[in-house]
C-alpha positions as CSV (number, residue, x, y, z in Angstrom):
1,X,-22.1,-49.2,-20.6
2,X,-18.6,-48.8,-19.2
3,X,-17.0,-47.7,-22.3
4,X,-19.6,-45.4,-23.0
5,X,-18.7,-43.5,-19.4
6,X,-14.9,-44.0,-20.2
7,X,-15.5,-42.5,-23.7
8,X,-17.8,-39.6,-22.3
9,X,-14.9,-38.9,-19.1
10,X,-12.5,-38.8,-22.6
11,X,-14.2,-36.5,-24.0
12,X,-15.4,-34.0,-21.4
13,X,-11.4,-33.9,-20.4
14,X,-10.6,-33.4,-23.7
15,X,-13.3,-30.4,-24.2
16,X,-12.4,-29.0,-20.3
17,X,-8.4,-28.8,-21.6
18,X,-9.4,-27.4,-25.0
19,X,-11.0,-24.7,-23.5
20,X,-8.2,-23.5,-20.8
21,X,-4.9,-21.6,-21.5
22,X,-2.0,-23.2,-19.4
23,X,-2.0,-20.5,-16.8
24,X,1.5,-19.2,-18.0
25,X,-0.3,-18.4,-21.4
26,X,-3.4,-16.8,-19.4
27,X,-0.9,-14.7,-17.6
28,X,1.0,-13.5,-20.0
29,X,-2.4,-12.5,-21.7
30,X,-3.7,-11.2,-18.9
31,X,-0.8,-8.8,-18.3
32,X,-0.7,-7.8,-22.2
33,X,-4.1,-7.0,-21.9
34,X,-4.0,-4.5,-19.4
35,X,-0.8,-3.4,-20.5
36,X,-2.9,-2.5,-24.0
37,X,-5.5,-0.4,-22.2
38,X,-2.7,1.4,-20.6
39,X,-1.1,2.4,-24.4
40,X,-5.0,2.6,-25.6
41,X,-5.8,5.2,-22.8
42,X,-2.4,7.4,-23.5
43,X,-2.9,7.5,-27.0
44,X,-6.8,8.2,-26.7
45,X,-7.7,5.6,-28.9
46,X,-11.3,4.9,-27.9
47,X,-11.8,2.4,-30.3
48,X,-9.1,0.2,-29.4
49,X,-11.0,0.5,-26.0
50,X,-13.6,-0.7,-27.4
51,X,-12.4,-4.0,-28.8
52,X,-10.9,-5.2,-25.1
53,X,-14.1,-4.0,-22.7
54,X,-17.0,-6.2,-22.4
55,X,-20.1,-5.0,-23.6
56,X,-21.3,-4.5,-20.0
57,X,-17.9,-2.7,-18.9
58,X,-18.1,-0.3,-16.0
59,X,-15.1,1.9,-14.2
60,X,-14.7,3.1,-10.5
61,X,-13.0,5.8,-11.2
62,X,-9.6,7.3,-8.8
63,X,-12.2,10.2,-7.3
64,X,-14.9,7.3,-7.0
65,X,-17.2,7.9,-10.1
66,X,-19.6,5.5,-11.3
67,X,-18.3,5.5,-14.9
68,X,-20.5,2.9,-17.6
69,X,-18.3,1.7,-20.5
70,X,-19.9,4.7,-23.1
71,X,-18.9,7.5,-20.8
72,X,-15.5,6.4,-20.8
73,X,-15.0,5.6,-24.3
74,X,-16.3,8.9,-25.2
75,X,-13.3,10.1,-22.5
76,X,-10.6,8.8,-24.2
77,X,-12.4,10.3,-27.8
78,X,-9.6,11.7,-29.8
79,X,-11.1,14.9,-29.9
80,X,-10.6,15.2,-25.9
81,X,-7.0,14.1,-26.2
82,X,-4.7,16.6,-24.8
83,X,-3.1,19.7,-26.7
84,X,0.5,20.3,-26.3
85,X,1.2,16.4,-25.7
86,X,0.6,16.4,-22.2
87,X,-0.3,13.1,-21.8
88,X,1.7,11.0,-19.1
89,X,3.7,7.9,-20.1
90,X,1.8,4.9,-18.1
91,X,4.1,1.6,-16.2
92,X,2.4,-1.2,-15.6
93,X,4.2,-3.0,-12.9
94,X,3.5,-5.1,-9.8
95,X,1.4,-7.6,-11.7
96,X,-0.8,-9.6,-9.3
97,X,-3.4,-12.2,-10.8
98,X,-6.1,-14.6,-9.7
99,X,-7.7,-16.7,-12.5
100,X,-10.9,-18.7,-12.0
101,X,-10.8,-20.2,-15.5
102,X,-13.4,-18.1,-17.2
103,X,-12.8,-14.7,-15.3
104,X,-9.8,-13.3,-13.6
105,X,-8.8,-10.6,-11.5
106,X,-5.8,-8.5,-12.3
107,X,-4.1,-5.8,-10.2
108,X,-1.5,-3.8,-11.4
109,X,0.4,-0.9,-9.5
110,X,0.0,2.3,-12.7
111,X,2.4,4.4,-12.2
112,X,2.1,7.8,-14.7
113,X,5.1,10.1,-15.5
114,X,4.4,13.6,-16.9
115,X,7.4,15.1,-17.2
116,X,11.5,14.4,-16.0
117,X,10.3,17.7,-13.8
118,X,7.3,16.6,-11.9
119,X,7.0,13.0,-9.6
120,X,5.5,10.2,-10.7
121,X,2.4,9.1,-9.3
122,X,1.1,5.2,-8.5
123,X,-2.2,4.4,-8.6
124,X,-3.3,0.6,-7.8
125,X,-6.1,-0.9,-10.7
126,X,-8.2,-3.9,-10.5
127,X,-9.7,-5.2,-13.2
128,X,-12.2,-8.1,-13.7
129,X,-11.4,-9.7,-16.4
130,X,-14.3,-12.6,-18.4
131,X,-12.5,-14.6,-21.1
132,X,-15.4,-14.3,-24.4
133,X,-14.8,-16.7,-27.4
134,X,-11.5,-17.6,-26.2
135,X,-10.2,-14.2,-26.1
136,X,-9.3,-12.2,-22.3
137,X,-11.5,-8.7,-21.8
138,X,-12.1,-6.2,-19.3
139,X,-15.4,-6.3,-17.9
140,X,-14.7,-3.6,-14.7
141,X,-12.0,-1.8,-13.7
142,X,-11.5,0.1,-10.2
143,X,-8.9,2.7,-9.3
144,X,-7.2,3.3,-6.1
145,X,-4.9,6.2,-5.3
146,X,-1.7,5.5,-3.5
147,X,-0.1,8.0,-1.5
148,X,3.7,9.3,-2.6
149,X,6.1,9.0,-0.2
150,X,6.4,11.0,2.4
151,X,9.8,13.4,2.8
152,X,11.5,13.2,5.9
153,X,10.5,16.2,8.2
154,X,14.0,17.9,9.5
């Protein structure tokens, strides 16, 4: 009886560290993954999107919207992609995360540069983020404006 509990402790160790990245790994996947949404969303690529949301994704948009995973794919369609190449370069920086093993939470500071003639704005994201099969994807995402800096007042 005792080496049948040492033998089943073994073995559920073994299964519980088969199944979880060191959190360096997670991390750096975690980062990498949002990062990719980021270049998938500048470069309309809907069906990129498609591979990293969850079947269930759903968006909070910046003005607040309610956005379920087909409306925004079919926003970043290639057929809506900008004309002229006006589409803003995305930085991901300010990488915050919280993993609970099996889902994670991820905020990043987005910060989107249109042109050398125009600011850049910052918009804080938070994305929930389910590990499926081994692999990292967004279920939701929410975005929250930040406000630029204020200029001095002479």
């Amino acid at each position: 009886m005792k080496f049948q509990i040492i033998v089943s402790i073994f073995l559920l160790s073994l299964a519980i560290s088969v199944d979880a990245q060191s959190p360096s790994k997670d991390n750096a996947a975690l980062t990498a993954l949002v990062r990719q949404m980021a270049a998938y969303q500048t470069s309309f690529d809907a069906a990129g999107l498609d591979k990293i949301f969850t079947s269930d994704y759903i968006e909070i948009s910046p003005v607040g919207e309610f956005d379920p995973r087909e409306k925004v794919l079919g926003f970043y369609g290639a057929e809506n992609r900008p004309a002229g190449g006006s589409i803003p370069a995305i930085d991901v920086s300010e990488v915050s995360i919280r993993n609970y093993g099996r889902f994670a939470i991820v905020i990043v500071k987005l910060t989107y540069k249109v042109s050398p003639s125009v600011p850049p704005r910052s918009i804080r994201g938070t994305f929930v983020c389910r590990r499926e099969g081994g692999t990292w994807k967004i279920a939701s995402s929410q975005y929250t404006g930040i406000r630029p800096p204020q200029t001095p007042k002479t």
